[in-house]
C-alpha positions in Angstrom: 72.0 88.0 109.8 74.9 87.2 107.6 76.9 84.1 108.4 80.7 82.9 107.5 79.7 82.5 103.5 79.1 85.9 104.0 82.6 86.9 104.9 85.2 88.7 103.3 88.2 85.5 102.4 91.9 86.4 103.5 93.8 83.8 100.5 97.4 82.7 101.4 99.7 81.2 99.2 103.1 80.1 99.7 105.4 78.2 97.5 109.5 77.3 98.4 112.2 76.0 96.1 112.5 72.1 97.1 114.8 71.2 94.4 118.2 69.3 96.2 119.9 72.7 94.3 117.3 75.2 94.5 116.8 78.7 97.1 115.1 76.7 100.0 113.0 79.4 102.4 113.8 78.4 105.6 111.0 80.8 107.6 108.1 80.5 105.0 106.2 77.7 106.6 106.9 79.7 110.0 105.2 82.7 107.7 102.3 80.3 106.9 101.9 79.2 110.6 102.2 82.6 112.0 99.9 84.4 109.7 97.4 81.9 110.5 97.4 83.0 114.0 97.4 86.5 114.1 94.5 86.0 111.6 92.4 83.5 114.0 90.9 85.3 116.2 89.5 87.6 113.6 88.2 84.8 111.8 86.6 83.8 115.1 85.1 87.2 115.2 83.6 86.7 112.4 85.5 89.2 110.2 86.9 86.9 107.5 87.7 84.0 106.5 90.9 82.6 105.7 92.3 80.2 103.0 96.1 79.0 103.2 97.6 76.9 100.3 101.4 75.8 100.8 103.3 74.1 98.2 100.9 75.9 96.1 100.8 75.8 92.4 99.2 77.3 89.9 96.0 75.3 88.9 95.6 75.8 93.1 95.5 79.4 92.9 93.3 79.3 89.6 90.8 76.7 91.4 90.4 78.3 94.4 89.3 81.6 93.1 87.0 79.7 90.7 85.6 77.5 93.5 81.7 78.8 93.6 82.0 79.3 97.2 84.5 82.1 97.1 83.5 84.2 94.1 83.8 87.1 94.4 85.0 87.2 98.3 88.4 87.0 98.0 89.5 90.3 99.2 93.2 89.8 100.2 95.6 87.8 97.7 98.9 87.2 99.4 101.7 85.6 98.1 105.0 84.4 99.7 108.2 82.5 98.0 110.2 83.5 94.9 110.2 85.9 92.5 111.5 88.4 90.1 110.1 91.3 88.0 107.8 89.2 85.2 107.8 85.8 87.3 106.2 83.8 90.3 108.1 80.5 91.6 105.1 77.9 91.9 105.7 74.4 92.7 104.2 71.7 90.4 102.1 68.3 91.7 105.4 66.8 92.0 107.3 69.4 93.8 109.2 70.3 91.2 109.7 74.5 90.2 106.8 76.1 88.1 107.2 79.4 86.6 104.1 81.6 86.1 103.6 84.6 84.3 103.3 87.4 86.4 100.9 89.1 83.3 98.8 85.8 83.4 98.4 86.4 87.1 97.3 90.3 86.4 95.1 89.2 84.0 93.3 86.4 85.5 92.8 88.9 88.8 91.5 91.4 86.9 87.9 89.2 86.7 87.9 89.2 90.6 85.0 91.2 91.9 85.8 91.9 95.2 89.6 91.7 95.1 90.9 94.9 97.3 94.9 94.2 98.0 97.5 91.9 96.1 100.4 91.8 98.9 103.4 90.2 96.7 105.9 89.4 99.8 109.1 88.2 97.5 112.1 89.7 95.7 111.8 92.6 93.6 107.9 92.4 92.6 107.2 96.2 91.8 107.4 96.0 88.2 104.8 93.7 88.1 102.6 96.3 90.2 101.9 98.3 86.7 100.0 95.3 85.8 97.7 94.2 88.5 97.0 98.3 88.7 95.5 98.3 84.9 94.2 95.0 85.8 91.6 97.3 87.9 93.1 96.1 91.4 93.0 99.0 94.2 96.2 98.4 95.8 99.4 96.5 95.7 102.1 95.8 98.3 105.0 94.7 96.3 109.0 95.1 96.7 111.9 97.1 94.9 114.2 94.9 95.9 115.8 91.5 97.6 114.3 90.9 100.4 115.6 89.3 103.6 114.1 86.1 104.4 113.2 86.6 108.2 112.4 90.6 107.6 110.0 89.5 105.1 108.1 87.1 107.5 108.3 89.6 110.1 106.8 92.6 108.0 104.0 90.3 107.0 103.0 89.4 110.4 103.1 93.1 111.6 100.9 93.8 108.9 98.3 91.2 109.2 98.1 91.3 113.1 97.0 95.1 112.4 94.7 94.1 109.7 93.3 91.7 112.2 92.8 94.5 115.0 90.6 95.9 112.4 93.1 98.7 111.0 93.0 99.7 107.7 94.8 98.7 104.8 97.2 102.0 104.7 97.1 102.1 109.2 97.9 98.4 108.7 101.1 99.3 106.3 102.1 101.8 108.2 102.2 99.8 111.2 104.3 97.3 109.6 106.5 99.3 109.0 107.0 101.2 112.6 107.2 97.6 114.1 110.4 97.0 111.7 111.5 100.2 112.2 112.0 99.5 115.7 113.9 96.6 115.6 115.6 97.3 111.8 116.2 101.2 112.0 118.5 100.8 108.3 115.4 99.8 106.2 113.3 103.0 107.0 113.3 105.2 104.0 110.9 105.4 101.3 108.1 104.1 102.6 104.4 106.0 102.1 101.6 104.9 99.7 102.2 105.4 96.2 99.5 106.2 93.3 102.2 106.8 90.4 104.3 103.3 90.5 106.6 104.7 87.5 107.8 107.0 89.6 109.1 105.1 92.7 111.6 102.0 92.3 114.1 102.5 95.0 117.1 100.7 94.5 118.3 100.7 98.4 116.9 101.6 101.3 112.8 100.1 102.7 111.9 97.4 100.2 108.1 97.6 100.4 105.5 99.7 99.5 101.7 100.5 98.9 100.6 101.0 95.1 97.1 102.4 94.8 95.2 103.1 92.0 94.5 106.3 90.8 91.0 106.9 91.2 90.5 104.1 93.6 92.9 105.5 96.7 89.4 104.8 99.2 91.1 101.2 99.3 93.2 102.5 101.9 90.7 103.0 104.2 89.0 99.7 103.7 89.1 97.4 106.7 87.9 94.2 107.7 85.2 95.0 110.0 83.5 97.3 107.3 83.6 95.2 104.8 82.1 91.7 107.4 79.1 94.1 107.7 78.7 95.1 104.3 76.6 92.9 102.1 77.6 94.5 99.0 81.1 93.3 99.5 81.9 91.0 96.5 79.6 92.6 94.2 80.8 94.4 91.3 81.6 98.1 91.6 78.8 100.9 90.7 79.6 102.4 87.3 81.5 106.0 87.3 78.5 107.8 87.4 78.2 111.7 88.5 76.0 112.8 91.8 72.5 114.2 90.5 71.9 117.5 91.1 69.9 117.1 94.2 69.3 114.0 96.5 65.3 113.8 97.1 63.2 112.0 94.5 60.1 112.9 96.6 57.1 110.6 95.2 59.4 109.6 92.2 61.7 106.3 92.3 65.6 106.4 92.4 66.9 105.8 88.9 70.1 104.4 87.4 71.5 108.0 87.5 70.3 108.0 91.4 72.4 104.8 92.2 75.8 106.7 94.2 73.0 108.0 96.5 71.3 105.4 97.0 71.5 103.1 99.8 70.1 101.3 102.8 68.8 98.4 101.1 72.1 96.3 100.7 70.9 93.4 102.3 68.0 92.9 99.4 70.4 94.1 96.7 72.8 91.0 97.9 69.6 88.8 98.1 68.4 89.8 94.0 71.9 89.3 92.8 72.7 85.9 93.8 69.1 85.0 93.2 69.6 86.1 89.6 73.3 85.1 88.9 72.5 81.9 90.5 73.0 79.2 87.5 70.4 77.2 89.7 68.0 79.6 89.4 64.4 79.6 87.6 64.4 81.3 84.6 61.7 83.6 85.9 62.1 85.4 89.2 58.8 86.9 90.6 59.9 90.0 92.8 56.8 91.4 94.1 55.1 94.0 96.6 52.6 96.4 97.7 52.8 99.5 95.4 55.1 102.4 96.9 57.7 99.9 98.9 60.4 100.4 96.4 60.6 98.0 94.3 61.8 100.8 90.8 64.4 102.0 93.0 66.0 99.0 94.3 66.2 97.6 90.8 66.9 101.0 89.1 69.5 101.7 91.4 70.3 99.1 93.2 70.4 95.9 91.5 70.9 96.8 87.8 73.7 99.2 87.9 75.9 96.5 89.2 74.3 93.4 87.7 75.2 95.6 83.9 79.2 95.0 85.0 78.7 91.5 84.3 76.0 90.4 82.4 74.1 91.5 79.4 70.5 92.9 80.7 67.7 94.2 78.9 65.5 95.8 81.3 62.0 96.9 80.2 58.4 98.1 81.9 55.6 96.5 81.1 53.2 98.9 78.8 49.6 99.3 80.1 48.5 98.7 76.8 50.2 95.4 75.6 50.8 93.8 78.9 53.3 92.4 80.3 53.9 89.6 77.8 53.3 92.1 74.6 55.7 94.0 75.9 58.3 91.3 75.9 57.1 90.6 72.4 58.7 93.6 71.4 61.5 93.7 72.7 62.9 89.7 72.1 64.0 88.7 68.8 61.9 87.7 66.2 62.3 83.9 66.3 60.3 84.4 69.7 57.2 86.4 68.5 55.4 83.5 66.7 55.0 82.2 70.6 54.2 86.1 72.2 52.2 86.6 69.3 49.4 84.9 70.9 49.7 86.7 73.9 48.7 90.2 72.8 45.4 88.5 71.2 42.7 90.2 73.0 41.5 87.5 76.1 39.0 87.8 78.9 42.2 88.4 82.0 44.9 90.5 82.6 48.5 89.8 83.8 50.5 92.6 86.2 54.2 92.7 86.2 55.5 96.2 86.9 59.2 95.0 85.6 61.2 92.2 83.4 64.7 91.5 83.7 66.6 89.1 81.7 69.8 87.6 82.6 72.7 86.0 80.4 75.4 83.9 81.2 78.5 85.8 82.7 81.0 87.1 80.0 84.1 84.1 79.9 87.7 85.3 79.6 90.5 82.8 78.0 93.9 84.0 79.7 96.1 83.9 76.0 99.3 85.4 75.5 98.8 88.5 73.1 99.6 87.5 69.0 103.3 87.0 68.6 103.8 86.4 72.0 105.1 83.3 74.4 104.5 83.5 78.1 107.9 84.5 78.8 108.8 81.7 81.0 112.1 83.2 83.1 114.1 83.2 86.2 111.8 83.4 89.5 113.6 85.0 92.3 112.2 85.8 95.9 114.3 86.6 99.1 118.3 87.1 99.6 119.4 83.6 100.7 123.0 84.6 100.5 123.4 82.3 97.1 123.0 83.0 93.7 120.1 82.1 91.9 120.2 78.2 91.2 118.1 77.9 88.4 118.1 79.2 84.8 115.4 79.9 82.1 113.3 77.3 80.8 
């Protein structure tokens, strides 16, 4: 039975302008309160959980994600305060403005596995939707424009209280919007989900609206009650792989080709990969069983497919003729054979293995700015507050 580690994480961030001259937010800690609510129960269902950070900054957002406990889980990123086309408004330690890079942001997101939505509730976020899309996320809620303080709190709370009921992410949208339409009949037009954002920047009319990847427009059906009772959620994506001509292996075991049509065995799939990502781990994992109980296919097309996204793996069978250990002999490099060497020398036993996987560390990224770049620090700007924007680049 899967437990709350299990679930799918719901990440809120908010940030306000404190400074004595600054944009203050008046209804974003009522935001942080209220999404917290309509999100409880949900959590008490055992849907998700959920993480709020207020006065957030950016080493806050970075160490969250990173934290070992939510890899790859976090499957809602929302964030709520100022902003502008390139730019977030963090706050610093002291409370004091910090301006990140809307890029950085796309490209630290972009090693999320697991990641489904970026919801961008602030001024005039769409062109940073281009971004997060190439950074491989599956859907954006961003805005065209400024955005009213109160509506924006509102439209946020109509959308998560639908998520919560266990709507999709596109039923959940839409459902936001009818609420506001109800109440706000001038911001109505323009809204419906968008794959080509290039194409769509209105400059009036409803500020909001749903960005999904080409290729990956399933994310609008996704919903948190599928994805509490899926335990591939988190892990990284299949490769694009075509169907295989026909979907019975009869006596033969599902390979890598065979892995879209594969399935059933997602709870021991989830058990091998944290087993063997696990930096705690043994360097040698025994997985064992009775001959014919699937242990090719679950690897073949279960474990390996996914496990190749991230690490390096060189997966062999053992030869009858060498053994398990001759086999490895010829495969490692050759600083290793002096030691396996020995083990192909003829002896009285034999040693059964039917495969060998071996695992690297997980590919680091460095978030840089490109050569002959800065990080374009720059006016952050989020809801219309009736005042001009107090602050200027730094």
């Amino acid at each position: 039975m899967s437990n709350q580690t299990d679930k799918p994480i719901i990440f809120l961030a908010f940030a306000n302008d404190r400074q004595a001259d600054g944009a203050y937010l008046r209804n974003l800690g009522q935001e942080a309160e209220q999404l917290r609510d309509v999100l409880a129960d949900a959590a008490k269902a055992g849907l998700c959980q959920v993480e709020m950070l207020t006065s957030v900054s950016a080493e806050g957002i970075l160490k969250r994600f990173n934290d070992p406990a939510y890899k790859g889980r976090i499957a809602l990123f929302h964030y709520a305060g100022h902003a502008d086309d390139y730019d977030l408004l963090l706050e610093s330690a002291t409370g004091e403005r910090a301006i990140a890079d809307g890029r950085g942001l796309a490209a630290f997101l972009r090693q999320q596995n697991g990641l489904q939505l970026v919801f961008l509730n602030a001024c005039s976020t769409r062109v940073q939707v281009e971004g997060l899309l190439d950074a491989g996320i599956a859907a954006v809620i961003a805005t065209s424009r400024a955005i009213d303080d109160q509506t924006a709190s509102d439209f946020a709370r109509h959308f998560y209280t639908a998520l919560a009921g266990g709507d999709s992410i596109s039923a959940a949208f839409e459902k936001a919007q009818a609420a506001l339409h109800f109440v706000r009949s001038d911001l109505t037009r323009h809204l419906r989900p968008v794959t080509n954002p290039l194409a769509e920047h209105a400059a009036a009319g409803w500020p909001w609206a749903l960005y999904l990847r080409k290729g990956a427009e399933e994310v609008a059906a996704w919903n948190l009650p599928g994805a509490a009772n899926d335990p591939l959620f988190g892990l990284p994506p299949l490769p694009a792989l075509d169907l295989p001509a026909k979907p019975f292996r009869d006596l033969s075991w599902f390979r890598r080709a065979d892995a879209p049509i594969f399935f059933g065995r997602g709870q021991q799939i989830r058990q091998l990969y944290t087993v063997v990502t696990d930096p705690k781990t043994a360097p040698i994992v025994l997985f064992y069983g009775q001959s014919g109980v699937g242990k090719s296919s679950l690897l073949d097309a279960g474990l390996l497919p996914r496990l190749e996204q991230v690490h390096s793996v060189v997966y062999l069978r053992r030869e009858q003729e060498k053994g398990l250990l001759g086999t490895l002999a010829g495969a490692l490099p050759p600083p290793n054979l002096p030691l396996l060497r020995q083990a192909q020398e003829p002896r009285g036993g034999t040693v059964t293995s039917s495969t060998g996987v071996q695992r690297s560390p997980q590919r680091s990224t460095e978030l840089t700015p490109k050569s002959g770049e800065g990080w374009g620090w720059g006016l952050a700007h989020r809801r219309a507050t009736g005042q001009p924007a107090p602050y200027a680049d730094s």
